[in-house]
Backbone atoms as SQL, in Angstrom:
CREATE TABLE atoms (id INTEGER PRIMARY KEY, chain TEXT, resi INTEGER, resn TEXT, atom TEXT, x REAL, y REAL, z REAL);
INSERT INTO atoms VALUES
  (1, 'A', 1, 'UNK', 'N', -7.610, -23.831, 72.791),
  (2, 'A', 1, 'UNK', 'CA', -8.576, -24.391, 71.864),
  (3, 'A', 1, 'UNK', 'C', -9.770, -23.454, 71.696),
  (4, 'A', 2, 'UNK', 'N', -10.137, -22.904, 72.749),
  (5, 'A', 2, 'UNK', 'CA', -11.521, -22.017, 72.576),
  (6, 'A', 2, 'UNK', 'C', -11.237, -20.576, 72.181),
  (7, 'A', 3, 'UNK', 'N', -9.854, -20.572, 72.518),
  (8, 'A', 3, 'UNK', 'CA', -9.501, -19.072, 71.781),
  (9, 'A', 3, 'UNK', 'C', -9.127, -18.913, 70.373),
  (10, 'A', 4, 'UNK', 'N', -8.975, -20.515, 69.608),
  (11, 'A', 4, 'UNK', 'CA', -8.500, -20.199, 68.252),
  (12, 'A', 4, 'UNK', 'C', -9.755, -20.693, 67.643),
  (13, 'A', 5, 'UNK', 'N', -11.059, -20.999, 67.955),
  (14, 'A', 5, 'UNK', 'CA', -12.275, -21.183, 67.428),
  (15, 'A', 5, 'UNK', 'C', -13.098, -20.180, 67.503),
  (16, 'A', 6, 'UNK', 'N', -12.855, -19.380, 68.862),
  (17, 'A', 6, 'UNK', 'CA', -13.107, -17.874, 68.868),
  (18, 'A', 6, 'UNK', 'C', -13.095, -17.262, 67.711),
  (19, 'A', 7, 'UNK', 'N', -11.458, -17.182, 67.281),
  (20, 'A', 7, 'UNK', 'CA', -10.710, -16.924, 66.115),
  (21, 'A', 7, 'UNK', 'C', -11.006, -17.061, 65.001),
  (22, 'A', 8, 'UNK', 'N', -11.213, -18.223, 64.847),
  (23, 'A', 8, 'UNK', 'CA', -11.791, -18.322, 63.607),
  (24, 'A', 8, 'UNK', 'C', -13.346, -18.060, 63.385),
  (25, 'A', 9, 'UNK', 'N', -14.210, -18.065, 64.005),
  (26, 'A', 9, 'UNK', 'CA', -15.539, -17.546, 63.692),
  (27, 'A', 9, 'UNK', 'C', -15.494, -16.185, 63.799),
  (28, 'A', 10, 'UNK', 'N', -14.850, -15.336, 64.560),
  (29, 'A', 10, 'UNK', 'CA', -14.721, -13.712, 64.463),
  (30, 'A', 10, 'UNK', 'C', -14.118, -14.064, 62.871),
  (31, 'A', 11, 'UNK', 'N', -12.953, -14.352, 62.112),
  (32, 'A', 11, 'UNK', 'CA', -12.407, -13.999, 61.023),
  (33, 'A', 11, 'UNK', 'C', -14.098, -14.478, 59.831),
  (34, 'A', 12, 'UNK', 'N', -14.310, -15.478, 60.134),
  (35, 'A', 12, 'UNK', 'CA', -15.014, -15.824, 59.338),
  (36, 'A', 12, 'UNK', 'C', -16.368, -14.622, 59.377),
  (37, 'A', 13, 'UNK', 'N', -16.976, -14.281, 60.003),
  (38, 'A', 13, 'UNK', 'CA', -17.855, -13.285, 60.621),
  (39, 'A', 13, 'UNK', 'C', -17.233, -12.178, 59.617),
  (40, 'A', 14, 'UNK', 'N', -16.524, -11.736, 59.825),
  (41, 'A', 14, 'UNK', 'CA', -15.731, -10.783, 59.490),
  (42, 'A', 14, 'UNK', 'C', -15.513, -10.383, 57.640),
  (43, 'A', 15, 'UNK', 'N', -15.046, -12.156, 57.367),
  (44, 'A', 15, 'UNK', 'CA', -15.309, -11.839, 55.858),
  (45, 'A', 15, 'UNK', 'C', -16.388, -12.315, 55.484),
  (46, 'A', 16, 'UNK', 'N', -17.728, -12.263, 55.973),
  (47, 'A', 16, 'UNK', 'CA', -18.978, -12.534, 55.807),
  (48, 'A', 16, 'UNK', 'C', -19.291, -11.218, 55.058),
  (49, 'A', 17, 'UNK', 'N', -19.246, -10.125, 56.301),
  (50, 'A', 17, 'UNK', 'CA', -19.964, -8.617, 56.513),
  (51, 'A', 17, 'UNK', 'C', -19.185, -8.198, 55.351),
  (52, 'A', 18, 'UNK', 'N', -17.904, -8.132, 55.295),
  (53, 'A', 18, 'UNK', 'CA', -17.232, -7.501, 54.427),
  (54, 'A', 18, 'UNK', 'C', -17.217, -7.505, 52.848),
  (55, 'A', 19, 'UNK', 'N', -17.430, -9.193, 52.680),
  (56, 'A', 19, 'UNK', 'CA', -17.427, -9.559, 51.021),
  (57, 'A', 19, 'UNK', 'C', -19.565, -8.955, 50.494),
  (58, 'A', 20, 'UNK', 'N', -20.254, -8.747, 51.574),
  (59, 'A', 20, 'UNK', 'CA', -21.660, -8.304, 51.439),
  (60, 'A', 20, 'UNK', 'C', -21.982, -6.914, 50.749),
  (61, 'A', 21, 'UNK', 'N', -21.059, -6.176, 51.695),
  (62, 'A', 21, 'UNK', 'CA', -20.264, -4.730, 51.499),
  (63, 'A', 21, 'UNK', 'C', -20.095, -4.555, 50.560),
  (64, 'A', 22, 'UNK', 'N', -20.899, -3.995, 49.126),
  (65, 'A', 22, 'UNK', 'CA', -19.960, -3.772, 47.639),
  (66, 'A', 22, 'UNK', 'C', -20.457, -2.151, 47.625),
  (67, 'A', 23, 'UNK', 'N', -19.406, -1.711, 46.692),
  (68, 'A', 23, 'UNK', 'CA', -19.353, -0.357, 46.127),
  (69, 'A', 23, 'UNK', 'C', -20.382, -0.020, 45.145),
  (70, 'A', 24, 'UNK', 'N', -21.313, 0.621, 45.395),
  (71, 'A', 24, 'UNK', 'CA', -21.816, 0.835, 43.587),
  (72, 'A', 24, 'UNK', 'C', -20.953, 1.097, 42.360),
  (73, 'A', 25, 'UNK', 'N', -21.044, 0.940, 41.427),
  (74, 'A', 25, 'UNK', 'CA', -20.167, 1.703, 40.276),
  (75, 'A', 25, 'UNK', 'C', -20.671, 3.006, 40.778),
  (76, 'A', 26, 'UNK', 'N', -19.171, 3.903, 39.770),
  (77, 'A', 26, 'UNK', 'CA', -19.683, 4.961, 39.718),
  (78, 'A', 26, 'UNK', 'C', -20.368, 5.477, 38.185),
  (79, 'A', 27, 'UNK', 'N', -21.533, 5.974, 37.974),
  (80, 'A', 27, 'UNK', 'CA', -22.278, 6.062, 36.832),
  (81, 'A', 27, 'UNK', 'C', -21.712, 6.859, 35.582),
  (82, 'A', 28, 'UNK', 'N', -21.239, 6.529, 34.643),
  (83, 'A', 28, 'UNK', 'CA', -20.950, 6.492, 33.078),
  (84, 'A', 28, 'UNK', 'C', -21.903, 7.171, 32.042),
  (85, 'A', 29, 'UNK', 'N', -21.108, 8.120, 31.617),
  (86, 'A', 29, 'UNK', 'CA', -22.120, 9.247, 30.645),
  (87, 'A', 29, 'UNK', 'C', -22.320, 8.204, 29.342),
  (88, 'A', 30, 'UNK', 'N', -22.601, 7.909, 28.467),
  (89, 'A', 30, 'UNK', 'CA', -22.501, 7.178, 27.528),
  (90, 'A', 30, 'UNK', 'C', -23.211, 8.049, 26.057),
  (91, 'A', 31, 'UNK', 'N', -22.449, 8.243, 25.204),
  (92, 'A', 31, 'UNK', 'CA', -23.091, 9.141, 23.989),
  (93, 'A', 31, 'UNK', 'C', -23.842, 8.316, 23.244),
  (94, 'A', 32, 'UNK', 'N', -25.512, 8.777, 22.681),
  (95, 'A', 32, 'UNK', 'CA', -26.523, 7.290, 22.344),
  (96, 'A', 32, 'UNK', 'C', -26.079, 8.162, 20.687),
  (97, 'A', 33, 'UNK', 'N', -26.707, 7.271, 19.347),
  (98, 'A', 33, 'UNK', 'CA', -26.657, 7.509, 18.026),
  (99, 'A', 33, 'UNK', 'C', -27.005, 8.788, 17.937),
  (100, 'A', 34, 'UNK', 'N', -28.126, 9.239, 18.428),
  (101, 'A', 34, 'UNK', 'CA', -28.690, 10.542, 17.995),
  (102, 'A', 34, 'UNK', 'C', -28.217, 11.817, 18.427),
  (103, 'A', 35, 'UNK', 'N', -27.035, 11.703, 19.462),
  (104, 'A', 35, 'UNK', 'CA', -26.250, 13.010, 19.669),
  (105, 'A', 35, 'UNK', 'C', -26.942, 13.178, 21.401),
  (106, 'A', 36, 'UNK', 'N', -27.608, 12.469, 21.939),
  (107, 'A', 36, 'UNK', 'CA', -28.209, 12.580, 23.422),
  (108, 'A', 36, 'UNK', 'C', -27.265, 12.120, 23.610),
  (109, 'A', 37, 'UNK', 'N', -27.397, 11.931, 25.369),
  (110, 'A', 37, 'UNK', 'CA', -26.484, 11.354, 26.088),
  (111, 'A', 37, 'UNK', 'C', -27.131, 10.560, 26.998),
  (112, 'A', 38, 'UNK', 'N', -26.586, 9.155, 28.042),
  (113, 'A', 38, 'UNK', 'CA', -27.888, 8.344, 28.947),
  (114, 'A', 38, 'UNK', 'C', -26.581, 8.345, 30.102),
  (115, 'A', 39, 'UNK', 'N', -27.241, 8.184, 31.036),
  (116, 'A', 39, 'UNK', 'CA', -26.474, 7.696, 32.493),
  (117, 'A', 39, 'UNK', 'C', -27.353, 7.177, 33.447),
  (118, 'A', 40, 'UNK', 'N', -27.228, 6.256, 33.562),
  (119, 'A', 40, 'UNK', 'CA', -27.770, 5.325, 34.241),
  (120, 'A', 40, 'UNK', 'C', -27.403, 4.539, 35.938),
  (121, 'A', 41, 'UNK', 'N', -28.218, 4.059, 36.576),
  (122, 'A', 41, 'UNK', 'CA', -27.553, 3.804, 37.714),
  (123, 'A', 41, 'UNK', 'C', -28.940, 2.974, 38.388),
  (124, 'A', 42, 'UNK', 'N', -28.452, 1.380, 39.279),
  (125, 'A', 42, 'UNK', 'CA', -28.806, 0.840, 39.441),
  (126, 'A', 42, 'UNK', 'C', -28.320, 0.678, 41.095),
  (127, 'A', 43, 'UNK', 'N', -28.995, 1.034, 42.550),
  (128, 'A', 43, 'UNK', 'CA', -28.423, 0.924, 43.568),
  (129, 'A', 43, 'UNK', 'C', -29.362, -0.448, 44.297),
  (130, 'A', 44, 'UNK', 'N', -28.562, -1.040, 44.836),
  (131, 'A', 44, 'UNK', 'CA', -29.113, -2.476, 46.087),
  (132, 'A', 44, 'UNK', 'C', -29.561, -1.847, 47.114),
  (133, 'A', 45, 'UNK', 'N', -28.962, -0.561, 47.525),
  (134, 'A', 45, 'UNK', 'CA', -28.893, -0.503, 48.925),
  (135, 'A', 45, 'UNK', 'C', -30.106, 0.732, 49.445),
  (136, 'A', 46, 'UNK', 'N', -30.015, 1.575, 48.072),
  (137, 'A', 46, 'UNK', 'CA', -31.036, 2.498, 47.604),
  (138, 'A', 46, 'UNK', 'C', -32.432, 2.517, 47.337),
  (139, 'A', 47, 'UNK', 'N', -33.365, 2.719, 48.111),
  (140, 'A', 47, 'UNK', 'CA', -34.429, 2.705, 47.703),
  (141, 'A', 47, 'UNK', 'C', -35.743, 3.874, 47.022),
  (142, 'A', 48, 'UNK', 'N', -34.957, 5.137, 46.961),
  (143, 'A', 48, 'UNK', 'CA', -35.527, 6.138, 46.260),
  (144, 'A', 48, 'UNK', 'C', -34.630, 6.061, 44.838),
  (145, 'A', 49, 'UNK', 'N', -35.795, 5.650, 44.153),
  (146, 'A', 49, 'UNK', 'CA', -34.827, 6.086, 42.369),
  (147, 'A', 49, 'UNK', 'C', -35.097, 7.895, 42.190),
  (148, 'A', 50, 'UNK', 'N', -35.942, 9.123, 42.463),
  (149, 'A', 50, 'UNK', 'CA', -35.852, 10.050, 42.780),
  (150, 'A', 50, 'UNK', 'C', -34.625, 10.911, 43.496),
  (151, 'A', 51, 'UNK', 'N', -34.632, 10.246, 44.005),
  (152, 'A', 51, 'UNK', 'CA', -32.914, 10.825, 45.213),
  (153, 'A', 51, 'UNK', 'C', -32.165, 10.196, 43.724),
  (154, 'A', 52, 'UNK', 'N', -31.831, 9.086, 43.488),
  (155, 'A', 52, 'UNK', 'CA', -30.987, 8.550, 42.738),
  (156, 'A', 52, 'UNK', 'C', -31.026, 9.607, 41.048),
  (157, 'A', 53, 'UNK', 'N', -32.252, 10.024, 40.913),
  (158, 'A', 53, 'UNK', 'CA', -32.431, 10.879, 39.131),
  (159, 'A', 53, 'UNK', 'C', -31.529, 12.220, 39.831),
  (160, 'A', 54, 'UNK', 'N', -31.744, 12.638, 41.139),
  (161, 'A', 54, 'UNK', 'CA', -31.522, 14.005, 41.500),
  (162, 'A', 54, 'UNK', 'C', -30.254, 13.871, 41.354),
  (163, 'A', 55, 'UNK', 'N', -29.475, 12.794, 41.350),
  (164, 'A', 55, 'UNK', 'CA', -28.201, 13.012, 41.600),
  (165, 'A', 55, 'UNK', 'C', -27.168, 12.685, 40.063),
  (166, 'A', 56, 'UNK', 'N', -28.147, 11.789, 39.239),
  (167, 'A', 56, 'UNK', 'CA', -27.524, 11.708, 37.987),
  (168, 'A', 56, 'UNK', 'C', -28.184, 12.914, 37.191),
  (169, 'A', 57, 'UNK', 'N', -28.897, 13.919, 37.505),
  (170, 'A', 57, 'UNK', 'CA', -29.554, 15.281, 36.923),
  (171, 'A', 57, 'UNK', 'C', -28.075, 16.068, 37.070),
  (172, 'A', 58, 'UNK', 'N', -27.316, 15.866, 38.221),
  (173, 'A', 58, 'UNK', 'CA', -26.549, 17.014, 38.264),
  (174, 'A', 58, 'UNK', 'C', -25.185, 16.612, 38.278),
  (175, 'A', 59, 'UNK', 'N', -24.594, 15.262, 38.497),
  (176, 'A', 59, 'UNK', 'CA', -24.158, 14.831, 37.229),
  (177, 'A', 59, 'UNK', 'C', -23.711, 15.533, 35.717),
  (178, 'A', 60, 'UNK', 'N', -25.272, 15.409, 35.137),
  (179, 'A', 60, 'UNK', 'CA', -25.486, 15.650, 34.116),
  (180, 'A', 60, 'UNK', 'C', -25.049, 16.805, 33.612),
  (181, 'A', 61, 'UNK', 'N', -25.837, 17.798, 34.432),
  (182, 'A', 61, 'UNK', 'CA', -25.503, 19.090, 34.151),
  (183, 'A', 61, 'UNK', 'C', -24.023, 19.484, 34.729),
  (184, 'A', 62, 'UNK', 'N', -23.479, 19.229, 35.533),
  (185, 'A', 62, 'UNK', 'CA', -21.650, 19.484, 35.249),
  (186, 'A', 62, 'UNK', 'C', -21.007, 19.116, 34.110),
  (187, 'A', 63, 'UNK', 'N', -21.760, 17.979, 33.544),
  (188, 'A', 63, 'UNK', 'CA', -20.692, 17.133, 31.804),
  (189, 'A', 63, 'UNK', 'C', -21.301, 18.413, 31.211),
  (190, 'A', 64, 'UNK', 'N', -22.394, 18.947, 31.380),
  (191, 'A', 64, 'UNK', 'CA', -22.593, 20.051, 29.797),
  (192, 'A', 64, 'UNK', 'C', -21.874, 21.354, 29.951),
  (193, 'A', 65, 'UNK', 'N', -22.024, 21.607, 31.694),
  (194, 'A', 65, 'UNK', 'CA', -21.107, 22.798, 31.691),
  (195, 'A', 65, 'UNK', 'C', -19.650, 22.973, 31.567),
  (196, 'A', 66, 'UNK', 'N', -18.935, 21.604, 31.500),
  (197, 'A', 66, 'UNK', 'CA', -17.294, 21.492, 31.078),
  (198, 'A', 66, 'UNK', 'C', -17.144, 21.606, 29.846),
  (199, 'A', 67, 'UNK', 'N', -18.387, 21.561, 29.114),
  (200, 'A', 67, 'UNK', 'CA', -18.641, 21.554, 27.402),
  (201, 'A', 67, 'UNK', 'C', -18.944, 23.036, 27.441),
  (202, 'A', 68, 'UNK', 'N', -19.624, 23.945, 28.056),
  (203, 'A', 68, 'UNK', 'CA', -19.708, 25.176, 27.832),
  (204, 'A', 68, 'UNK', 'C', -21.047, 25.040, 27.004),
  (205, 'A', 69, 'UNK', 'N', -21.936, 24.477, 28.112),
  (206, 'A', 69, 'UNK', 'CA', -23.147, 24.151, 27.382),
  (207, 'A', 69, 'UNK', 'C', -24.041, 24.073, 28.519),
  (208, 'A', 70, 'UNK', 'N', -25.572, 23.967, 27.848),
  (209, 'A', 70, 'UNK', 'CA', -26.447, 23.750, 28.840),
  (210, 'A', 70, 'UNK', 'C', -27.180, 22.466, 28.940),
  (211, 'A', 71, 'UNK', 'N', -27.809, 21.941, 29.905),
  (212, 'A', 71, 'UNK', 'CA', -28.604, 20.920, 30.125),
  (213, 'A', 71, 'UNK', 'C', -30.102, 20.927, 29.799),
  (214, 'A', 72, 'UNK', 'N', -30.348, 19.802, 28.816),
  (215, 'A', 72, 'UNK', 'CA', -32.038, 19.903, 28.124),
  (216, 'A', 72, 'UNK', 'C', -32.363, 18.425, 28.422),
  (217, 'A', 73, 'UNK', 'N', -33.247, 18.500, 29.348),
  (218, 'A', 73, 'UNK', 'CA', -33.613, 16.666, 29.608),
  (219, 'A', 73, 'UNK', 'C', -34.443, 16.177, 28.284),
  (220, 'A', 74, 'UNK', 'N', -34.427, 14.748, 27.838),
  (221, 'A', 74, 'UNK', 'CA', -35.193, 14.131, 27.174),
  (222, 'A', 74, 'UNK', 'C', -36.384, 13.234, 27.672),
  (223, 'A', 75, 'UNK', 'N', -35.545, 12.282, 28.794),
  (224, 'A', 75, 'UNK', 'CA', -36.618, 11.418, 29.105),
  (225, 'A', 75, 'UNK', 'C', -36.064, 11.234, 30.500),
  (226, 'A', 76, 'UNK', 'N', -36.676, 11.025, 31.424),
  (227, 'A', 76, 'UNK', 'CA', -36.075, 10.362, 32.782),
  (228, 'A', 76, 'UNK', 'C', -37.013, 9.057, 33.022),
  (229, 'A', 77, 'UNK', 'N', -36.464, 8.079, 33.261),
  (230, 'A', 77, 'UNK', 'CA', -37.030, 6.850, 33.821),
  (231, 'A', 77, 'UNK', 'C', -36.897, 6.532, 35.196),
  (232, 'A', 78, 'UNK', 'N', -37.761, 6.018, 36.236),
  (233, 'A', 78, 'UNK', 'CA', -37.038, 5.968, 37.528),
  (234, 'A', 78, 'UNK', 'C', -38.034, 4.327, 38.112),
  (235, 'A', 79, 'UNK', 'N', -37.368, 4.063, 38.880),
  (236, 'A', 79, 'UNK', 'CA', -38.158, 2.733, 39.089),
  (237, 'A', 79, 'UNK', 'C', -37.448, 2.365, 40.554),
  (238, 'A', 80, 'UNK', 'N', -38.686, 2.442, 41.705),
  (239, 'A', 80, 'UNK', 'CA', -38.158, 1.847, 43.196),
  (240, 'A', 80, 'UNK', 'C', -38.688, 1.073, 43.520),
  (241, 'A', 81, 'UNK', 'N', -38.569, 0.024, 44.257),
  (242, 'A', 81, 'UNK', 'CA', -38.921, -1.548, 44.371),
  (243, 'A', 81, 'UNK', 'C', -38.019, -1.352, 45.893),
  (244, 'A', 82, 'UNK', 'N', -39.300, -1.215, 46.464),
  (245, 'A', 82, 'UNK', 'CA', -39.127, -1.161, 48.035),
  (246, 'A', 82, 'UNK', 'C', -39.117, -2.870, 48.473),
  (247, 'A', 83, 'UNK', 'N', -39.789, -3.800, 47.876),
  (248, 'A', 83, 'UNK', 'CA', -39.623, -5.024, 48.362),
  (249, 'A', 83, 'UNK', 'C', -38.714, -5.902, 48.167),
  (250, 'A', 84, 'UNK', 'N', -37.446, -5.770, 46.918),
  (251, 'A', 84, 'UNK', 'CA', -35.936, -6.156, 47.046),
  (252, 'A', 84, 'UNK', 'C', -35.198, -4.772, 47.449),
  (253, 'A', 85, 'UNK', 'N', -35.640, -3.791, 47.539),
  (254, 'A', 85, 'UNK', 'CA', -34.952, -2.849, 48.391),
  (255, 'A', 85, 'UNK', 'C', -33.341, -2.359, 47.668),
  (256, 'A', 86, 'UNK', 'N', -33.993, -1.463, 46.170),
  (257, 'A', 86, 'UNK', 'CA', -33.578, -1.524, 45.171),
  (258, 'A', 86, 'UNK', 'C', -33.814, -0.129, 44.501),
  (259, 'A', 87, 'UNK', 'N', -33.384, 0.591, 43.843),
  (260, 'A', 87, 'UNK', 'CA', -33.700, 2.212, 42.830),
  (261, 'A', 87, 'UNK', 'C', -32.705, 1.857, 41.470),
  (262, 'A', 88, 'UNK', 'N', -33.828, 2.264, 40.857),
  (263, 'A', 88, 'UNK', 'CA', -32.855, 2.158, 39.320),
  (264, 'A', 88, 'UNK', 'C', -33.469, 3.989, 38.840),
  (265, 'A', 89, 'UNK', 'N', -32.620, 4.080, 38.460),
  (266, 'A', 89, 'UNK', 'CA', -33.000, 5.401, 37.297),
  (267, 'A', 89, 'UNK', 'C', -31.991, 5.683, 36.609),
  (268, 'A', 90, 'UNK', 'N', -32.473, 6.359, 35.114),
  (269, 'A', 90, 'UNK', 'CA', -31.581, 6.303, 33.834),
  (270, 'A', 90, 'UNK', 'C', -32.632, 8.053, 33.635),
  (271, 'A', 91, 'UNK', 'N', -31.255, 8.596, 33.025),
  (272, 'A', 91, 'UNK', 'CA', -31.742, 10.000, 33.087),
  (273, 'A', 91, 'UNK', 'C', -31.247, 10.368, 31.329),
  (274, 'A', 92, 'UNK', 'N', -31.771, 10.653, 30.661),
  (275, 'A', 92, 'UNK', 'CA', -31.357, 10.756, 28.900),
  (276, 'A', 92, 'UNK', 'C', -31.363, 12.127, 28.534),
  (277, 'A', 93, 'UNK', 'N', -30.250, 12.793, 28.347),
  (278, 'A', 93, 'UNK', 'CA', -30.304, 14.762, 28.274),
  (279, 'A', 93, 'UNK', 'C', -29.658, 14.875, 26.711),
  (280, 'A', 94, 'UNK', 'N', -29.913, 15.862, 26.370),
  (281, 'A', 94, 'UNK', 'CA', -28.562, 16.845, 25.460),
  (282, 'A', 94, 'UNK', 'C', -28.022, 17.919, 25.958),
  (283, 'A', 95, 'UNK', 'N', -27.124, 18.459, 25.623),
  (284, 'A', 95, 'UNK', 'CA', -26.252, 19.628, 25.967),
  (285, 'A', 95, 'UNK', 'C', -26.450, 20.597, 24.612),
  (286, 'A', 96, 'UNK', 'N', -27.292, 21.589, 24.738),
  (287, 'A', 96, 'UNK', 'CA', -27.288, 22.041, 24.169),
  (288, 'A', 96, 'UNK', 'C', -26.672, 23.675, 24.252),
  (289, 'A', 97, 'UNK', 'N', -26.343, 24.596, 23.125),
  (290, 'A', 97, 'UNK', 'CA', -25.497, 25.745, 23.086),
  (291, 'A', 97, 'UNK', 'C', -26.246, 26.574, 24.173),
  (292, 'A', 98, 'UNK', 'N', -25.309, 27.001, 24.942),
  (293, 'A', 98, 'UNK', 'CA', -25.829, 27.947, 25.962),
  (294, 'A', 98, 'UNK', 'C', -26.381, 29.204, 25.003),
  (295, 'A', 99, 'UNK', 'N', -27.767, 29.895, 25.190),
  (296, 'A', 99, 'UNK', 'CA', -28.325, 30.666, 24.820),
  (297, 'A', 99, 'UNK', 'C', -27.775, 32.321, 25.685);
C-alpha cells in the first residue's frame, strides 16, 4: 500500500515538472509589405531581451548571407520584465546588395 502511493505521487510529481518544461518556438523570419523583414521572440524563462536581440541579430544576418546579401537593421525593440521573469525582443532588418 505505501509503495503504490509512493508511486503514484513520484508519477504525479513527475508529470508536474515535466508538463511546466516547454520549449520555446523556434523564431520565424517573416517578410513585412515594405520588403523588410521582422523576427521576433518572446522567452518565459529569459530574462535579458539583449542576450535575446543578440541572438535574433545573427539569426538575421545568416538569412541575408544565404541570399548573398548583407544585413541593414531598421528598428530593434527589446523589452525585460524581470518581475514575471520574461524577454521579448523583435529585431526588423533588410538585406541589402552586398557592396
Amino acid at each position: 500500500m505505501r509503495s503504490t502511493l509512493l508511486t503514484i505521487i513520484l508519477a504525479c510529481g513527475f508529470f508536474l515538472l515535466t508538463s511546466c518544461a516547454t520549449v520555446p518556438p523556434e523564431p520565424v523570419i517573416e517578410e513585412l509589405q515594405d520588403g523588410s523583414f521582422r523576427i521576433s521572440v518572446i522567452y518565459e524563462t529569459e530574462w535579458s531581451g539583449q542576450f535575446l536581440t543578440n541572438k535574433l541579430i545573427k539569426k538575421a544576418e545568416i538569412f541575408c548571407e544565404e541570399r548573398q546579401q548583407q544585413f541593414e537593421k531598421v528598428q530593434f525593440t527589446v523589452k525585460d520584465n524581470g518581475r514575471f521573469n520574461y524577454a521579448k525582443s523583435e529585431v526588423i532588418f533588410k538585406c541589402i546588395k552586398a557592396k
